[in-house]
N, C-alpha and C positions, 0 to 999 in steps of 0.2 A: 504493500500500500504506500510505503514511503516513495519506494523506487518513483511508481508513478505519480506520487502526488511532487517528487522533486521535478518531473520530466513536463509534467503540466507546468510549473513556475518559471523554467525554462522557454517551454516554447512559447508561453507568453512574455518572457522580456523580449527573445526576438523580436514579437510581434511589437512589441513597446517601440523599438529601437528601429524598427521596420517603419514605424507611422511618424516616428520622429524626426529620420531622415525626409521623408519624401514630404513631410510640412516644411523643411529648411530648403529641401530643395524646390518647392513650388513655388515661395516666395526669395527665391534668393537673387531677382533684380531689385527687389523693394529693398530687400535686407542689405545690396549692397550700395543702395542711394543713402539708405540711412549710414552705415557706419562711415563714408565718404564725407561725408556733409552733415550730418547729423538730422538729417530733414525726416519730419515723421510721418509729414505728408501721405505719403503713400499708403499707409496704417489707419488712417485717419478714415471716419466719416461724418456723414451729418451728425448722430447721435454723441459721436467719439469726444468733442471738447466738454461734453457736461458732466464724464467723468475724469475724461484727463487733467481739464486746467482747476477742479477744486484739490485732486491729488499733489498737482505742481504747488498750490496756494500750501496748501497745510505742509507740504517739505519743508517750504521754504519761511513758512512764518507760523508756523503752529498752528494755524486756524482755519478753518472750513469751511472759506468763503469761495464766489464766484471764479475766481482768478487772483493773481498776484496782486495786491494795491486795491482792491475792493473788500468794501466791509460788508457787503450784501451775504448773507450764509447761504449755502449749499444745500437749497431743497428738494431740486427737482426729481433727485435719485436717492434711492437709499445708499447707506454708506458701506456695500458689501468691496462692489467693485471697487469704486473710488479706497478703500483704503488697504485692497489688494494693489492696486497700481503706485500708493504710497511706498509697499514694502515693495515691490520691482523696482519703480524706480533708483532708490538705491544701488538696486543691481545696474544701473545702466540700460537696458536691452527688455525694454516692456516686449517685443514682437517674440524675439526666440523663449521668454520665460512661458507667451501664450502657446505656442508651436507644444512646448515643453508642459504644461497641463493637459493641454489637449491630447499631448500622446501616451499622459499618464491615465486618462480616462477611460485606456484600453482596457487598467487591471479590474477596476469595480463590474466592468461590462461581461470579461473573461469567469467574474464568480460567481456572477446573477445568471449567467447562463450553465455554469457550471452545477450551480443549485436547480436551474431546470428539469435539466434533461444529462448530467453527466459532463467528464472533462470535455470530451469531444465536441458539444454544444461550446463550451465556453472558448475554445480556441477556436470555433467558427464564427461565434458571436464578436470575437475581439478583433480577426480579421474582416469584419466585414464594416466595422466602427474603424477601422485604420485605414481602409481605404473608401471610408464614404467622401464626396466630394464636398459638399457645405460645410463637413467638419473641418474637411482639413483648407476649406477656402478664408474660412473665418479665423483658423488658430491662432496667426499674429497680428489679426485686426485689432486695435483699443476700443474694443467694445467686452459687455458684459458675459456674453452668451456662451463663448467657451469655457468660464469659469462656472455658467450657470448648468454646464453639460456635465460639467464633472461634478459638482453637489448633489445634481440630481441621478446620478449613475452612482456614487454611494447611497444617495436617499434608497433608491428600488432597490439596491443589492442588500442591504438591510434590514426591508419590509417583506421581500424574499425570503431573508434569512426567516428572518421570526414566523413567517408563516410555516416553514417548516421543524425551527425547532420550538417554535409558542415560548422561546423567554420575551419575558420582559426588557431586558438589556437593551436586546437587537432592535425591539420597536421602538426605544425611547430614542435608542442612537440613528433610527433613521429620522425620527421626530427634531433631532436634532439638525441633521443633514439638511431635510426640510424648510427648517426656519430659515438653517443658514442661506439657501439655494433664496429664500422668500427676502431675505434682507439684500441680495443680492439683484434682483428682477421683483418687484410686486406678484409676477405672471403667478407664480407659485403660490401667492395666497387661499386661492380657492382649493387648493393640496392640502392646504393644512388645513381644513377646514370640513375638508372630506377626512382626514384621518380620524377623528373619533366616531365619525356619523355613517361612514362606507369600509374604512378598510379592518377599521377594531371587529365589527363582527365578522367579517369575511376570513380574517385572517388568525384572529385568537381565541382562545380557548382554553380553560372552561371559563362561563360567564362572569365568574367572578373575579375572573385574572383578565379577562376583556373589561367589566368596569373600571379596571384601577389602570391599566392599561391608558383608556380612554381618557379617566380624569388626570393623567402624570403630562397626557399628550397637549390637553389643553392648556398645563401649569406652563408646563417647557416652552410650548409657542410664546404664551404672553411675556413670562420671562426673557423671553429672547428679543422679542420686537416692542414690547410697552416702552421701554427705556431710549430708543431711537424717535418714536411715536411724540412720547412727552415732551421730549427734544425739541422737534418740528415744532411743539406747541409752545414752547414756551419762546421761540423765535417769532413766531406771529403765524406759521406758516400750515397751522391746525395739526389736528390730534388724527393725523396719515402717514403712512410710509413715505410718499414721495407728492412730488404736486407737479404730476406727470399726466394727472389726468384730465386735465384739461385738453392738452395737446392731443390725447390720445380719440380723444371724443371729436376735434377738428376733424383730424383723419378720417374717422369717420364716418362723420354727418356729411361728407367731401366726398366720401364714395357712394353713400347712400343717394344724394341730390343727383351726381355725374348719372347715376345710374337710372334717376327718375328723368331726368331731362335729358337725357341723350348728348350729353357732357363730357369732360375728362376732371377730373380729381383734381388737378393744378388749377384748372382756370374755378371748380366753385370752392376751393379751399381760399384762393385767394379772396373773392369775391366775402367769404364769413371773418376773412381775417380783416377786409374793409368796415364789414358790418358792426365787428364788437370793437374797430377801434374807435368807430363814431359812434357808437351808444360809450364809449367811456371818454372820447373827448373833453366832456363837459363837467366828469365828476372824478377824475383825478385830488381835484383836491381835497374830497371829502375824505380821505383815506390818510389814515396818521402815516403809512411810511409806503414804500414799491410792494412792502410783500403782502400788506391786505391789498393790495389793489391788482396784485396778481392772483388772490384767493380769489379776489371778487373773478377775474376775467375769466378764473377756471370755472365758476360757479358758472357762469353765461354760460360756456363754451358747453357744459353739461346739459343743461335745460334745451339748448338749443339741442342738443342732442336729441335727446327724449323727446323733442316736438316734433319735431324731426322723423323718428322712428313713426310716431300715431299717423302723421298727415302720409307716409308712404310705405305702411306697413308692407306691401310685394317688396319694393325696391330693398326693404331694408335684410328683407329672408334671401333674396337672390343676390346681396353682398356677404352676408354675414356668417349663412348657412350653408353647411358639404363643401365650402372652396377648396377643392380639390388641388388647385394651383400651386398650394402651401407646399407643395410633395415637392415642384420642382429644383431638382439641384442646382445651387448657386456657381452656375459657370459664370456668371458677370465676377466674382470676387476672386473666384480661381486666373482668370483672366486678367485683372486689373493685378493682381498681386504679380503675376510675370509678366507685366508691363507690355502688354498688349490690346489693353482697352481703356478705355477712361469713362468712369463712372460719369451719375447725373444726367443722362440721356434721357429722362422720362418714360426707359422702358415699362416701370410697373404701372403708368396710366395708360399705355397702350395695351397690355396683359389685359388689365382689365376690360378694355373696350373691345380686344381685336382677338384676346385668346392667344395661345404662348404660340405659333409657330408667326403670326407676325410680330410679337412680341421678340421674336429670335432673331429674324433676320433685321426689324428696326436696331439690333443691338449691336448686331455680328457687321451691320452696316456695307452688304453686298460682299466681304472678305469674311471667307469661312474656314478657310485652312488651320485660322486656330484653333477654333474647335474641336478637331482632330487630337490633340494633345489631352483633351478630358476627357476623349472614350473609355481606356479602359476604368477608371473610378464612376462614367457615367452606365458604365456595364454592370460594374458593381454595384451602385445604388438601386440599378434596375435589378439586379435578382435582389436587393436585401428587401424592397417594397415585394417581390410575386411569392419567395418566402414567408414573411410578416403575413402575409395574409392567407397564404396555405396552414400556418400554425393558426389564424384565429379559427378557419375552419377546421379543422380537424379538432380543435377544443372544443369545437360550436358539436360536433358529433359525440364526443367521447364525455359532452356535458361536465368540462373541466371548467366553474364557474368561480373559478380563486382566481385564474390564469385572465378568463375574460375579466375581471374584477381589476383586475390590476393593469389588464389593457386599456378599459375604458378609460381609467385614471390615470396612467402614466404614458399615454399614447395619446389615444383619441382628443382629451381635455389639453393636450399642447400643443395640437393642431388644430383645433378649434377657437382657443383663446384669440387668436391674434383678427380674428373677424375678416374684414376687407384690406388689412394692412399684408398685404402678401409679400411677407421678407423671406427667402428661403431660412435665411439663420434662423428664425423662430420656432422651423421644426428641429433642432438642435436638442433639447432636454428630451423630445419624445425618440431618439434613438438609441438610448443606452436600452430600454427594454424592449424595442421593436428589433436591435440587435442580436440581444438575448434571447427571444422567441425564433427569432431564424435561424440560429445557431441549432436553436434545440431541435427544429423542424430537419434542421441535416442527421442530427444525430440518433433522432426516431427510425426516417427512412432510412437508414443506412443499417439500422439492426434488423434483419431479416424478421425475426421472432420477439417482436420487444416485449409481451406481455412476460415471456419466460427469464427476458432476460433483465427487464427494468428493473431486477432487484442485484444483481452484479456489479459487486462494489468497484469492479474495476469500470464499469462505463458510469454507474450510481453511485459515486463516493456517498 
């Protein structure tokens, strides 16, 4: 049992060391504009200065404001990323430390599949998360989402574990994991939220170790996020993780209008960012400082939402609901990162208007020979999606309804959350277990006989 259990830790640092290189080397013309020149450019996107430049403020002056030389505090995000990229910076090299998380997110993937369906699962599961393309298009981006893949590839490998061994330990530490992943991206809230109401009965047992379970799961979240929350409040900036929701509700009352009007996203986004700056033109100063007056515009920006949703309830189901789109692998970031493309094209308003294959060539811009270069990981993506969904049916048969349980929650619900905002990175946290289910899907078929043999310590540690 050792023999093999040393030869699994093995082939998966290969696999570690395997995803590690070939993230250095996808991004190794950005990587070498940066160490040339120091430019971060490259790394960069829209999202990327509202965690970088409070991380650069607080190196550089203790405090967790805007930018260097501003006293406005840092609310728009929570403080997971931002003070991950505090402790890199130090290191010099924010892009290779992401490459370098990203390709440590192989191991949690490699044990959640391992606890599936046997080693065999997990070293298919880990190979198929090291060569996914959005993973590894995003690794040395300055955004959140690779950090948020690996919290949430502990979180499942943890909820896994305890569903199989019913400790307490395991569930608290992915409750843990959980929060951490939710102080990291908001996305993850509605996770924790679902853990005492979905996954404590599904997954523990007897009821009386599922109560205490459930009440240690609730202590742990608030403990972990009240103290960030109070924070926000006591800044001005209310009693929220982040005051991101605003923006986020822009978005998408912009797709939902594009989509009533036969529109694109840019021009009626622009048109509500006209509308709420002349409903506040006039009452700026009734506001003691910027950051109620940026509550107040999140608060607009909501209502307008929800108005929004009642007067075009179609419009709002045919953006928000099954966008299937989310699946697509991010070759605009694989591209831009080997300096081949440049971002800001307004592909994803044509996605949504025109649907991806002229959404491709709008991108690829009549020159397609690059795209060549992401076949074989867009190969790969494409079997880890017809796998993933061979494993949900075969559970859908075999009425394995812990496995669906945890698919509809650690899959389904993180491709869904992002609504009309179709970023491929978004489906990033939902692959560590759709990973692990495809791995397992190999290691089923591959056993001729599995009901005789699924108890074979060697393929079922």
């Amino acid at each position: 049992m050792s023999s093999e259990n040393n030869r699994f830790r093995s082939r998966i640092a290969l696999v570690f060391l395997f995803a590690l290189a070939i993230r250095i080397l996808c991004a190794c013309p950005a990587l070498w504009s940066y160490f040339m020149d120091g430019n971060m450019g490259s790394f960069m996107r829209p999202d990327s200065a509202t965690y970088f430049f409070p991380a650069r403020a607080f190196v550089e002056t203790g405090k967790l404001t805007l930018d260097v030389g501003s006293d406005f505090p840092a609310v728009q995000r929570p403080p997971g990323y931002i003070f991950f990229l505090v402790a890199v910076i130090f290191l010099s090299c924010p892009p290779i430390i992401g490459c370098l998380v990203d390709a440590l997110t192989v191991f949690p993937v490699a044990l959640t599949g391992r606890r599936l369906a046997g080693r065999r699962a997990g070293f298919w599961a880990a190979v198929l998360y090291a060569l996914n393309l959005t993973a590894l298009a995003n690794a040395p981006l300055i955004l959140a989402d690779t950090l948020l893949g690996f919290l949430c590839a502990w979180q499942v490998f943890f909820f896994v574990q305890a569903w199989h061994t019913k400790r307490l330990s395991d569930f608290l530490i992915g409750t843990v994991f959980a929060a951490a992943a939710t102080l990291t991206k908001p996305v993850n809230l509605p996770v924790l939220i679902l853990i005492p109401f979905v996954l404590v009965p599904v997954l523990m047992r007897p009821w009386r170790k599922a109560s205490i379970a459930a009440l240690l799961s609730v202590f742990v979240s608030c403990a972990m996020l009240v103290p960030w929350m109070l924070r926000n409040q006591s800044v001005g900036a209310g009693f929220v993780l982040d005051r991101n929701s605003g923006l986020t509700a822009l978005h998408n009352t912009a797709a939902i209008l594009a989509r009533a009007n036969g529109t694109d996203g840019d021009t009626e986004r622009a048109a509500l960012e006209a509308e709420a700056e002349a409903a506040f033109a006039r009452k700026s100063e009734q506001y003691a400082n910027l950051l109620e007056l940026n509550k107040a515009e999140d608060d607009w920006y909501l209502a307008r939402y929800k108005k929004t949703i009642f007067e075009h309830p179609g419009a709002t189901a045919a953006t928000h609901l099954f966008q299937v789109w989310i699946l697509l692998p991010d070759l605009p970031d694989f591209l831009q990162n080997l300096g081949l493309r440049t971002g800001e094209r307004g592909t994803l308003a044509v996605l949504r208007k025109d649907g991806p294959v002229a959404a491709f060539r709008h991108y690829m811009d009549g020159s397609y020979a690059a795209a060549f270069l992401a076949v074989p990981f867009l190969l790969a993506t494409g079997v880890l999606y017809a796998l993933t969904a061979a494993g949900v049916w075969i559970c859908l048969r075999r009425r394995r309804w812990a496995v669906l349980t945890l698919f509809a929650v650690f899959v389904l619900y993180y491709l869904a959350a992002p609504g009309p905002v179709l970023m491929p990175r978004y489906q990033i946290p939902a692959l560590p277990f759709a990973c692990a289910l495809a791995g397992a899907v190999i290691s089923v078929c591959g056993i001729r006989r599995w009901r005789k043999r699924r108890s074979c310590p060697r393929c079922n540690p």
